[in-house]
Each structure stands twice: as structure tokens, then as C-alpha cells.
C-alpha positions as CSV (number, residue, x, y, z in Angstrom):
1,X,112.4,-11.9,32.8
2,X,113.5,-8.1,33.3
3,X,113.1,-6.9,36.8
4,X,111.8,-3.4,36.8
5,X,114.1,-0.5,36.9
6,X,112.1,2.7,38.1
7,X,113.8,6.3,39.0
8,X,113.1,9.6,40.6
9,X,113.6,12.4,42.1
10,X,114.1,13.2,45.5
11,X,112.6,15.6,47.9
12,X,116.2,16.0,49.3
13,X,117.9,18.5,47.0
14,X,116.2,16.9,43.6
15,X,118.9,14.4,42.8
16,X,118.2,11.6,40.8
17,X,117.5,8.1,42.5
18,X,117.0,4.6,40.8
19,X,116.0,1.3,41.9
20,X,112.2,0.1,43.0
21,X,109.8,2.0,43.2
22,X,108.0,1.7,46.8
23,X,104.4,3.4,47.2
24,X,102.2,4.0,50.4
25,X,99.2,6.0,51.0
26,X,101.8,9.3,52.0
27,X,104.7,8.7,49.6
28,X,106.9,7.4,47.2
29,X,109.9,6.4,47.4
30,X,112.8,4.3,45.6
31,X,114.9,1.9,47.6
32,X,118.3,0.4,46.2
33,X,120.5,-1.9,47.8
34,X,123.9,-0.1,49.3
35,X,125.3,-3.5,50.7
36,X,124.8,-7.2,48.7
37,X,126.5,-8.9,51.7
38,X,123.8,-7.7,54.2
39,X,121.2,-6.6,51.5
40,X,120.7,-3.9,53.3
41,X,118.6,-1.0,51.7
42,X,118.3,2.7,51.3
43,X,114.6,4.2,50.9
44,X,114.2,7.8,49.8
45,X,112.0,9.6,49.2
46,X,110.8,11.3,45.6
47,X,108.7,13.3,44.3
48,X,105.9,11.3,42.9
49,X,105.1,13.0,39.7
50,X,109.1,12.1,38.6
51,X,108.8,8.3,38.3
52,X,109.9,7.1,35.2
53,X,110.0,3.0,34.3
54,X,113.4,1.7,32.6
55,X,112.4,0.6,28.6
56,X,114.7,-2.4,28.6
57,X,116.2,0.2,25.8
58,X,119.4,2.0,25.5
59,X,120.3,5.1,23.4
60,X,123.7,5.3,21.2
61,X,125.5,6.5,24.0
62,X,124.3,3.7,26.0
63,X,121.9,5.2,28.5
64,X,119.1,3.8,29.9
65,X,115.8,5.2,28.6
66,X,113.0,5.9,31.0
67,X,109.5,7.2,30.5
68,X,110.0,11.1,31.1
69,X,113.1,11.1,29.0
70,X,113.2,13.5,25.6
71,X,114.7,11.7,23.1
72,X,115.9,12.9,19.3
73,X,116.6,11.1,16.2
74,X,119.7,13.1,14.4
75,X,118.3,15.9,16.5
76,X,115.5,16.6,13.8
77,X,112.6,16.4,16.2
78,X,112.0,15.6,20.1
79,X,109.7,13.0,21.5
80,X,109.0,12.4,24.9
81,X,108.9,8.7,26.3
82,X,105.8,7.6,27.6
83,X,104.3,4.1,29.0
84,X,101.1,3.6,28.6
85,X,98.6,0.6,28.7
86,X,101.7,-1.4,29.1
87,X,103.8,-0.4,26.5
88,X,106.2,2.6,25.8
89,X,105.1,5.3,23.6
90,X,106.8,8.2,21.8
91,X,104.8,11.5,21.4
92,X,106.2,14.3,19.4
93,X,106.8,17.2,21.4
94,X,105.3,20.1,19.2
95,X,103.3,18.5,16.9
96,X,98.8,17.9,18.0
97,X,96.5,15.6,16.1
98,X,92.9,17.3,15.0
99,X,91.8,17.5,17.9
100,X,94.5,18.9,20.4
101,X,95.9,15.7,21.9
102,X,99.8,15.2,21.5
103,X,100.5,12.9,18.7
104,X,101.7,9.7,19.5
105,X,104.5,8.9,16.6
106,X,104.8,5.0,17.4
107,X,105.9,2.7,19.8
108,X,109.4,2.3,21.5
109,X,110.2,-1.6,22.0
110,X,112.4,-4.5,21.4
111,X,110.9,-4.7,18.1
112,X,111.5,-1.2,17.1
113,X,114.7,-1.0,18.3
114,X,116.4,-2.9,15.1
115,X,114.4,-0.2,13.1
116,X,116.4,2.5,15.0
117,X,119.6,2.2,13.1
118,X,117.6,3.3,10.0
119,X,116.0,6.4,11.7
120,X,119.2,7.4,12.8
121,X,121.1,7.6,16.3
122,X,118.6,7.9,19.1
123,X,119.8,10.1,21.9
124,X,118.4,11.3,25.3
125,X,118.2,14.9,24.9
126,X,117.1,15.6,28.1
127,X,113.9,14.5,30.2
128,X,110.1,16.7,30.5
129,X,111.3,17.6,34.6
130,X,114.9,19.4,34.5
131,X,114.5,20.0,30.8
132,X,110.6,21.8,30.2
133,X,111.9,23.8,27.6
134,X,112.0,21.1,25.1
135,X,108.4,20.3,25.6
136,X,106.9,23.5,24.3
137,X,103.2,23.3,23.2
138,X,103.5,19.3,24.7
């Protein structure tokens, strides 16, 4: 079993945080362990609307895709990584169905992933909070 991977941004100066995700009826937070010999733990604080779930999926470079990440295939069009229902969607960034919502191009999974290769090199472009200029008309 994969242990969940979350990440965030915190209230302190916006800098990216990852580990578990820990919620109350205040805040959220993610704590990560600083010291395996005393587990000991670090819990900060993030803004909530930042938390992004780890895929299980890397790009081409080898980074760690999160929901909230833009992605590209041979930087033809950008999708942004959303979960969903339990699974991990892709939703073109520009692009509406009929009736206004964003359109969802297909699903990002362990399946899919041997699929990739023939789409092309998937890279993380950037992510819908530092980068918002990517997700015009999202």
C-alpha cells in the first residue's frame, strides 16, 4: 500500500511543505518527521485551499505530481491535475464542454501512465497557485 503524500503551502512566507496532512476545526497543517531516531515532528501550518495529494505518478523529469500541478504533453496544451471521487483527473485548462464546465480530458493513473510514452513527455509546467496565468478561462 502507498502511504499518502499531501503538500502545501504555508502561512509563513508561502513556502512549500510536504508530508501528512493534519486538519482541525481552525486549520491545516502538514507535519513531516525532522528526526527518525526520536520521530520527532514538525507541524505547520498551510493555507488550506493549497493542498494537493501525491498521484503515485512522476513526470519525465521525475517529479512528483500532485493535484494543483499544470502539466503539458510536448507543451501542446495544459491540464491541471485534479482528484476527484477518488481518482485523479486531468482538465484542459482553456478548453469548456456545452455547457461551461471545464473539460475533463481523462484520467491520470497507473494505468494511463504506460499510455504516456505515446502522448509524449509529460512535464509539470507549473501548479494553478504560484502559476494562475496558465489557467486562463479554467
Amino acid at each position: 500500500m502507498i502511504p499518502h503524500k499531501f503538500r502545501g503551502k504555508s502561512i509563513y512566507g508561502g513556502t512549500w511543505v510536504y508530508g501528512d496532512l493534519v486538519r482541525d476545526k481552525k486549520n491545516s497543517s502538514i507535519r513531516y518527521l525532522v528526526n527518525n531516531r526520536k520521530i520527532e515532528y514538525v507541524e505547520i501550518t498551510i493555507l488550506p485551499e493549497t493542498v494537493g495529494i501525491y498521484s503515485t505518478l512522476n513526470c519525465v523529469e521525475g517529479r512528483e505530481i500532485f493535484s494543483g500541478d499544470i502539466v503539458s504533453f510536448n507543451r501542446d496544451y495544459n491540464y491541471v491535475v485534479k482528484f476527484d471521487k477518488g481518482a485523479f483527473y486531468l482538465y484542459h485548462t482553456k478548453q469548456k464542454t456545452f455547457d461551461g464546465e471545464p473539460y475533463c480530458w481523462g484520467l491520470l493513473s497507473r494505468a494511463f501512465d504506460a499510455d504516456l510514452k505515446t502522448l509524449g513527455d509529460l512535464k509539470i509546467v507549473g501548479n494553478e497557485f504560484d502559476n494562475p496565468e496558465l489557467m486562463k478561462d479554467y
